[in-house]
C-alpha positions in Angstrom: 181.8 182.4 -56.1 180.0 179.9 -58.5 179.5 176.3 -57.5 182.0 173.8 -59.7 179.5 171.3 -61.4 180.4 168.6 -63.7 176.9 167.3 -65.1 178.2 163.8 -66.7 182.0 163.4 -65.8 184.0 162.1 -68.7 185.4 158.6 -68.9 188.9 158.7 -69.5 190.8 156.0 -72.4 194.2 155.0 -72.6 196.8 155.2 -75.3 200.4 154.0 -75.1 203.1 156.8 -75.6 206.6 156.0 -75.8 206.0 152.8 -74.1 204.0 154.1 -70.9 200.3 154.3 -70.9 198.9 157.7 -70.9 195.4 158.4 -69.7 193.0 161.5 -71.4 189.8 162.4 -72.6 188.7 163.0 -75.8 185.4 164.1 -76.7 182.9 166.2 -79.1 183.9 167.2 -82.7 185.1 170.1 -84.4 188.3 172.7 -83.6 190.5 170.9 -80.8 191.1 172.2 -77.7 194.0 170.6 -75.8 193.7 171.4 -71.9 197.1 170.9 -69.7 196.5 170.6 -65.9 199.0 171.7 -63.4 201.6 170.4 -60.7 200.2 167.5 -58.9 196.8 167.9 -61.0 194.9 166.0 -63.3 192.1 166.0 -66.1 189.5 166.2 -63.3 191.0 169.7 -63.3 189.2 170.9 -66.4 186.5 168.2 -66.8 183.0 170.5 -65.9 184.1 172.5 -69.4 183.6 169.0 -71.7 179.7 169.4 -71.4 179.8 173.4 -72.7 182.3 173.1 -75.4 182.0 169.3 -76.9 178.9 170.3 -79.0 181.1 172.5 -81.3 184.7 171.2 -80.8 187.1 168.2 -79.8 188.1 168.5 -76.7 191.6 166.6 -75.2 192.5 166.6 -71.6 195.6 164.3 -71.2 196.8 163.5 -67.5 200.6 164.3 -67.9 202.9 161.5 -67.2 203.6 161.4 -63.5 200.0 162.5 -62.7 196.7 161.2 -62.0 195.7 157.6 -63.7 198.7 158.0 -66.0 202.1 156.2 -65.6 204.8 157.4 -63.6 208.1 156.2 -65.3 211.5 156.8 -64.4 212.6 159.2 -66.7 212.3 163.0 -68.6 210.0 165.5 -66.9 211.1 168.5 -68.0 208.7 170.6 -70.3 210.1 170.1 -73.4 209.7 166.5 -72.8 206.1 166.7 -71.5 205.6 169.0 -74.7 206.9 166.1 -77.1 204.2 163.8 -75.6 201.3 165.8 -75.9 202.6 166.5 -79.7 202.5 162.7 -79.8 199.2 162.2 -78.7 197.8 164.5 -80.9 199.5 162.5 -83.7 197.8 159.4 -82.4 194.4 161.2 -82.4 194.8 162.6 -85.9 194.5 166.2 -84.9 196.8 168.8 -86.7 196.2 172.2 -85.2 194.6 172.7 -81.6 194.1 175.8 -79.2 196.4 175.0 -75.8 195.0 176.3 -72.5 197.1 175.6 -69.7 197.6 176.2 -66.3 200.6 176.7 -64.2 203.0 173.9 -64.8 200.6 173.4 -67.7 201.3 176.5 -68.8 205.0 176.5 -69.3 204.3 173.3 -71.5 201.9 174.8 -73.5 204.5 177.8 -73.7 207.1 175.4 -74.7 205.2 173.6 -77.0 204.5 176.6 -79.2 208.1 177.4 -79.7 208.7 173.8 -80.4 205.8 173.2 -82.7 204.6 176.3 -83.8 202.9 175.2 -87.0 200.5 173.0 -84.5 198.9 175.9 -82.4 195.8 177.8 -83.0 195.4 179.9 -80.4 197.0 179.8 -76.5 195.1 180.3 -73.3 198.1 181.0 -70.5 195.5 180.5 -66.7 198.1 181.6 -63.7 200.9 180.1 -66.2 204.9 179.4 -65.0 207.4 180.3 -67.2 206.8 184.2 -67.2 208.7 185.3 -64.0 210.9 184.4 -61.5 208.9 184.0 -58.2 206.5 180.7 -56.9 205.6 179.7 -53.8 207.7 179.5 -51.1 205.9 175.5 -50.8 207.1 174.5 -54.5 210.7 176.0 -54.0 210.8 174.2 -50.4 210.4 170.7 -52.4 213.7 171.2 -54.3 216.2 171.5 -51.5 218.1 168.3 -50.2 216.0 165.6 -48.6 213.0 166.5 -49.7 212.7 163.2 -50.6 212.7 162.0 -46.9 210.6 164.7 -45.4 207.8 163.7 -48.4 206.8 160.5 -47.4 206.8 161.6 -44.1 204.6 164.4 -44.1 202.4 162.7 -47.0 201.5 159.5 -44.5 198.4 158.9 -43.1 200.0 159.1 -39.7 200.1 162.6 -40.7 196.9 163.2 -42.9 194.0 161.0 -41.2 194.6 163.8 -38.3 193.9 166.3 -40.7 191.2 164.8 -42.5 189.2 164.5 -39.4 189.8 168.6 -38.6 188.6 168.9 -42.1 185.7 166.9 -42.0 184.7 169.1 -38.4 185.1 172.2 -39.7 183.1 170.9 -42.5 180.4 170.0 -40.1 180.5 173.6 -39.1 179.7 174.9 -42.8 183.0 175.9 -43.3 184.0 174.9 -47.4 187.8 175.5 -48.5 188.4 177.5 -51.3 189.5 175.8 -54.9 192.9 176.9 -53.7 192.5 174.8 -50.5 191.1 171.7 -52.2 193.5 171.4 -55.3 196.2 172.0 -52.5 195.1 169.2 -50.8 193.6 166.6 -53.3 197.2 167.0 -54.6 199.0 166.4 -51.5 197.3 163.4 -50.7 198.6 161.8 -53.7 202.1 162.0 -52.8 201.3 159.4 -49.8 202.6 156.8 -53.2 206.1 156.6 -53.6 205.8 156.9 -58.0 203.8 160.1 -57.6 206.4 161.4 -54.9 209.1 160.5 -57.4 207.6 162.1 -60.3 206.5 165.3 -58.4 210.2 165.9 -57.4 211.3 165.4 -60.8 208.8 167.7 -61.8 209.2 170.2 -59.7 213.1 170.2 -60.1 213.0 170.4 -63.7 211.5 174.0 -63.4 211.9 175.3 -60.0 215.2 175.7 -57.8 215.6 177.2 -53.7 215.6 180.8 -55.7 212.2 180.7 -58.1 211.3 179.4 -61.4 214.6 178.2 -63.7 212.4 177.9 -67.3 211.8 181.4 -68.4 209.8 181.8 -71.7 210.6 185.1 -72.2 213.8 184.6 -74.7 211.2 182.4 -76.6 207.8 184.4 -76.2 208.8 185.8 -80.0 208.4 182.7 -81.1 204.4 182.8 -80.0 204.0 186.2 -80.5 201.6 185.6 -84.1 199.7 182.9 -81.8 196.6 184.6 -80.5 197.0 184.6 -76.4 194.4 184.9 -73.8 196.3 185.4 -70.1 194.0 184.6 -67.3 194.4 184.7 -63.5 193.2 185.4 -60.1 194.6 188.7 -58.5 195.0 186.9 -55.2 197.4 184.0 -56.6 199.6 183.2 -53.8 201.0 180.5 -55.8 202.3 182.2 -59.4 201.6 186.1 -58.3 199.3 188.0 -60.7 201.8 190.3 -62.0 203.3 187.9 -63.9 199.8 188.2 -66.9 201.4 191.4 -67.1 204.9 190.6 -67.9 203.3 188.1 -70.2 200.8 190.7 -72.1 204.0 193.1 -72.7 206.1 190.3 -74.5 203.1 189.2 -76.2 201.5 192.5 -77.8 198.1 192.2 -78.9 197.7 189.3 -76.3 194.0 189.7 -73.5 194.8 189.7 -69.8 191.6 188.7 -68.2 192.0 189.0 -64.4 189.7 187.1 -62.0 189.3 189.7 -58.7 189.9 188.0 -56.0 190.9 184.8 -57.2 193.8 182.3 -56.6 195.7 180.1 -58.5 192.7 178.2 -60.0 190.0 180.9 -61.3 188.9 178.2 -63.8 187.8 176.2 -60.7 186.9 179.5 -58.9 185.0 180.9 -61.1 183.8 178.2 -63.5 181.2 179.9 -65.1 182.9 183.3 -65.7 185.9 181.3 -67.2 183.9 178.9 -69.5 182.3 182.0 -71.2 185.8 184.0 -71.5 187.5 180.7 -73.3 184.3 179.9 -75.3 184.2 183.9 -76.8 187.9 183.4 -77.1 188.3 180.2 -78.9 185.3 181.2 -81.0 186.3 184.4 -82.0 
């Protein structure tokens, strides 16, 4: 497993969109790349690839509404809406045609966004994507069933995580490191102890996921992508989106690259860092 480095962390702007401040990075010059984190995540979440791609393109790495330093309105959260945004920052930024890499959550927007504006995607990187199957985590399908939004602050309280932190910090103590799995999962969690972040998580959540599995399937749409070139990444041990979902998105998408990550989880671009950075730059280049 390679060590995640991030030699000169970005510093993030601000732009108003539809009223709400959004927060993203924007660096380097050339192609764009537009990078769309995940459930819960943020731009921090793809920031150690600015320093390797920046020299030959423009790379954008938005935190979504209801994430990180961006607002968290009252409002739409579905992807569709999510995918509107990101078209209007792009606007804002005067960029035309970008390649989308997303993961997860970020994923189904990118997905989305290419059946809604088409005409605006290069290419389209799909890491451990939702929208291609049916089944998530037993964890995201838990936070759609009634009174989740009691149990959340309770759970997310620091009644309930300084306990934690300090086993963490032990076990730390002991050389023990969590996986990239372990530490999103976490990082993530502790920022639902603020009652905007709960709200938009649930909204979030809801807007894609029911008790059952995943409600947005791109599959009726995947057509619609099908001249986009499409890299499909993802760790074989994803106990979050299983893996066998690339390969229901590689047969809808012929002439599409699956590039699995053995034994990886649900973030082999945090994983594997170094592997992943040279698959998207031989991609994006090609």
């Amino acid at each position: 497993m390679s060590e995640l480095s991030v030699p000169d962390s970005p510093v993030a702007r601000t732009t108003r969109v539809h009223g709400h401040q959004l927060s993203y990075i924007d660096r380097g010059e050339g192609p764009a790349v537009l990078f769309i984190h995940g459930l819960l995540g943020s731009n921090q979440n793809w920031a150690h690839l600015v320093h390797g791609l920046e020299g030959s393109h423009r790379v954008v790495i938005p935190d979504l509404f209801g994430h990180g330093a961006s607002e968290k309105p009252m409002g739409d959260y579905s992807l569709g809406a999510h995918a509107a945004t990101l078209r209007d920052l792009l606007d804002l930024l005067g960029i035309d045609r970008v390649t989308l890499v997303g993961h997860s959550l970020g994923g189904g927007i990118a997905l989305q966004f290419c059946y809604l504006f088409p005409h605006r995607v290069e290419r389209l990187v799909l890491v451990a994507s939702g929208g291609l199957g049916r089944s998530v985590s037993p964890l995201l399908r838990a936070a759609t069933l009634p009174g989740a939004e009691w149990v959340l602050p309770v759970i997310a309280s620091t009644r309930v995580r300084s306990p934690l932190e300090a086993v963490g910090r032990a076990v730390a103590g002991w050389g023990w490191r969590g996986s990239p799995d372990v530490r999103e999962a976490w990082r993530g969690f502790t920022s639902l102890s603020d009652a905007d972040s709960r709200r938009a998580f649930l909204a979030t959540t809801r807007a894609v996921v029911d008790p059952g599995g995943q409600t947005v399937s791109a599959h009726d749409r995947l057509p619609a992508a099908a001249g986009i070139p499409t890299l499909i990444v993802w760790g074989t041990k994803d106990r979050m989106i299983p893996s066998w979902h690339a390969i229901r998105g590689h047969q809808a998408l012929p002439g599409s690259r699956v590039e699995l990550f053995e034994g990886a989880g649900h973030f082999p671009h945090l994983e594997e860092p170094e592997r992943f950075a040279r698959v998207l730059a031989e991609f994006i280049g090609s």
